[in-house]
N, C-alpha and C positions, 0 to 999 in steps of 0.2 A: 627866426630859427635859433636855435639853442643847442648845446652840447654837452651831455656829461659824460665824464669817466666813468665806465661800468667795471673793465679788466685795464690791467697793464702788465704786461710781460716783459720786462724791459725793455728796451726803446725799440723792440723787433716785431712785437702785435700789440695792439690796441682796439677796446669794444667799448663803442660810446652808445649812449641814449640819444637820439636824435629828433629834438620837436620842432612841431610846427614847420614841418616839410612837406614838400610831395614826392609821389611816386618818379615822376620825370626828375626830381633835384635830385634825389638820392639816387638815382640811376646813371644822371650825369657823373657826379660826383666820382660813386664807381667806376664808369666810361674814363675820366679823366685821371684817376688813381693809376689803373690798371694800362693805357695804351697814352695817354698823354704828357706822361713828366718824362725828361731829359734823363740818360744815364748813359754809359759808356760799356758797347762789348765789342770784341774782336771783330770786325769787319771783313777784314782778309789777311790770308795768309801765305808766305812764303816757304818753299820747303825748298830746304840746301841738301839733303842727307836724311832718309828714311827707308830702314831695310826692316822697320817691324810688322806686325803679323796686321796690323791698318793701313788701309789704304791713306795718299794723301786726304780725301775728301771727309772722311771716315773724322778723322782726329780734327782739322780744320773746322767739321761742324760741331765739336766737344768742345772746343777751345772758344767758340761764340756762345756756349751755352753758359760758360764759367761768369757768374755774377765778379762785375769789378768794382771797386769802389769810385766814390763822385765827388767832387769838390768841384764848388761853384767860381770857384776861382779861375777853373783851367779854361781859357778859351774853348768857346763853342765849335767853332773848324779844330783844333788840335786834331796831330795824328799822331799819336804815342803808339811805340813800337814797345812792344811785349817779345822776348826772345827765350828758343831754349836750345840748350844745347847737353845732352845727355846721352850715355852711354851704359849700356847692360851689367851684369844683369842687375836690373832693377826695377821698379814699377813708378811710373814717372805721375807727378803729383802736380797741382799748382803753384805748391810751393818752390817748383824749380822752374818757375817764368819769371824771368827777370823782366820789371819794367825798368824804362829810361827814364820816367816821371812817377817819384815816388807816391804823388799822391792818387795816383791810378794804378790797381795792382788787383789779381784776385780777392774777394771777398773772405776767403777762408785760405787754408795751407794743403786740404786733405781731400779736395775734386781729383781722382783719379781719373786719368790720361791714357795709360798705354802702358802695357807690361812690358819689358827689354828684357830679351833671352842675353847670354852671352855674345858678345860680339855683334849685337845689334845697337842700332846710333840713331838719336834722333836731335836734327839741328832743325831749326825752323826761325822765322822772325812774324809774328804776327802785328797786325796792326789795328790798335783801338781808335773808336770813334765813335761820337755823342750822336744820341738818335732819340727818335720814342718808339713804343712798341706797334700805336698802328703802323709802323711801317715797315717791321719785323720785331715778332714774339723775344728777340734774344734782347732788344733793351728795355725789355718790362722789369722793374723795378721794383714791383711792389704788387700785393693781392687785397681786392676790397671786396666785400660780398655784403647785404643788406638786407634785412626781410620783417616782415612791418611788427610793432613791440608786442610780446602779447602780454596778456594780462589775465592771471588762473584767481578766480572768489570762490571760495569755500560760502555755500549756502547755509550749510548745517554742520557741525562738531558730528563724527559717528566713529565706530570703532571702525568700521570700514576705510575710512581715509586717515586715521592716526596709525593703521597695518600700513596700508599702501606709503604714506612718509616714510614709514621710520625704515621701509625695504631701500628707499632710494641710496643710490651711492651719495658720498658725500660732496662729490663735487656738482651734485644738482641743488646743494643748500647752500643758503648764508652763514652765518659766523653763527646766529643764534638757532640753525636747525631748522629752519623754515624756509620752504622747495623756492627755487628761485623757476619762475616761466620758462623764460630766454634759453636757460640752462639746460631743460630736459624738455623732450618730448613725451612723454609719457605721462607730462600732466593733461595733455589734450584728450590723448584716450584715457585716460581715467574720467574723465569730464563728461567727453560724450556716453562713457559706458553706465556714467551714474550722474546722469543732470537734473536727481532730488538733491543729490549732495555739492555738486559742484559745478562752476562753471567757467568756459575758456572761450577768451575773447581776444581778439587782435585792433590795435587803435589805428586808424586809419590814415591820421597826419603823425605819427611817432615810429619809428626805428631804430632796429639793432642794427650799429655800423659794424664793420669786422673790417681793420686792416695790419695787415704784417710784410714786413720790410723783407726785402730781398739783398739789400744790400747796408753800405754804412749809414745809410740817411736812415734816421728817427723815422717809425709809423707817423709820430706827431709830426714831422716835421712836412713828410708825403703831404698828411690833413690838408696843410699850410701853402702850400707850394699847388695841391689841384685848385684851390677857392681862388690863389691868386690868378691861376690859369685862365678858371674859367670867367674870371672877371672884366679879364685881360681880354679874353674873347668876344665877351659880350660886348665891350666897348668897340670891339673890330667888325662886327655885326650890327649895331646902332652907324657906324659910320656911314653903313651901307644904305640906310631903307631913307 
């Protein structure tokens, strides 16, 4: 199995070339990106004081949606309390949840919460806790999706396909002007529309991986942390038989 850098977007998505794979590894792979690595969201919440236009229930399921940051540091059982305590009018943000353990905290400042009219209060103390997401959607981490490499051969040079290039946007090309597969679909129906001129194929053992972070863990790092996973598994499975 092998791996190359295709994109990087800073350490928040990542698009590799993937050989000498199959369809079950890269799907695992996926599987274990997407519902098996550890991250931390609100669990439950406490309400002391709420006269705004949301029910408790309402803002309690906003406040599990809000991505938090992860350090591997923090004990696996921790229960880090997340509080707020805010008063109208004003439009209450993430950035006013205090945590007790700084390095657990909303991922961003600007997840909007709940409008406060005048004279409306909202005190609350929420509590975070490390999970994965098959066990609920709110500690999925991170998004992987994968689908097999293709691969577009020009049969023939025609004026027909030097039009059809030079229309494509330019984030369907390389640096030297020339259609990148992965990047556009419309090299496929071009292909099947004229298959004297060109041709689109997909390789069977090779894949476009696509992963992007949800929170402060690296895409790379996600890579790193499923393969140990699922390593980790397999030896817990080998135990068994």
């Amino acid at each position: 199995m092998q791996f190359e850098v295709l994109e990087r977007e800073g350490d928040s998505k990542l698009v590799l070339h993937v050989r000498k794979a199959s369809v079950a590894w890269a799907n695992a792979l996926r599987r274990t990106i997407i519902g098996g690595l550890p991250s931390f969201a609100i669990d439950e919440v406490d309400f002391y004081e709420n006269n705004s236009p949301f029910f408790n229930e309402f803002i309690a399921n906003r406040l599990g949606l809000i991505p938090l940051t992860f350090d591997e540091l923090v004990p696996a059982d921790a229960k880090i309390s997340i509080s707020c305590n805010a008063s109208g009018p004003l439009r209450v943000y993430s950035k006013d949840l205090v945590s007790a353990d700084e390095r657990v905290g909303p991922t961003a400042e600007t997840f909007p919460i709940v409008d406060l009219g005048e004279g409306q209060v909202l005190r609350l103390e929420g509590w975070a806790v490390m999970g994965v997401a098959k066990k609920h959607a709110k500690f999925q981490c991170a998004h992987a999706s994968y689908g097999h490499y293709p691969v577009f051969k020009v049969k023939k040079n025609s004026p027909k396909l030097k039009e059809f290039v030079d229309a494509l946007p330019a984030a369907c090309k390389d640096s030297k002007g020339e259609p990148v597969a992965y990047k556009c679909d419309a090299l496929e129906h071009f292909a099947q529309e004229n298959t004297d001129i060109a041709e689109f194929s997909f390789k069977e053992d090779e894949f476009v991986f696509r992963i992007e972070s949800y929170n402060n863990v690296p895409a790379r790092e996600h890579l790193v942390r499923a393969l140990e996973t699922i390593k980790e598994e397999a030896k817990e499975a080998r135990k068994l038989l």
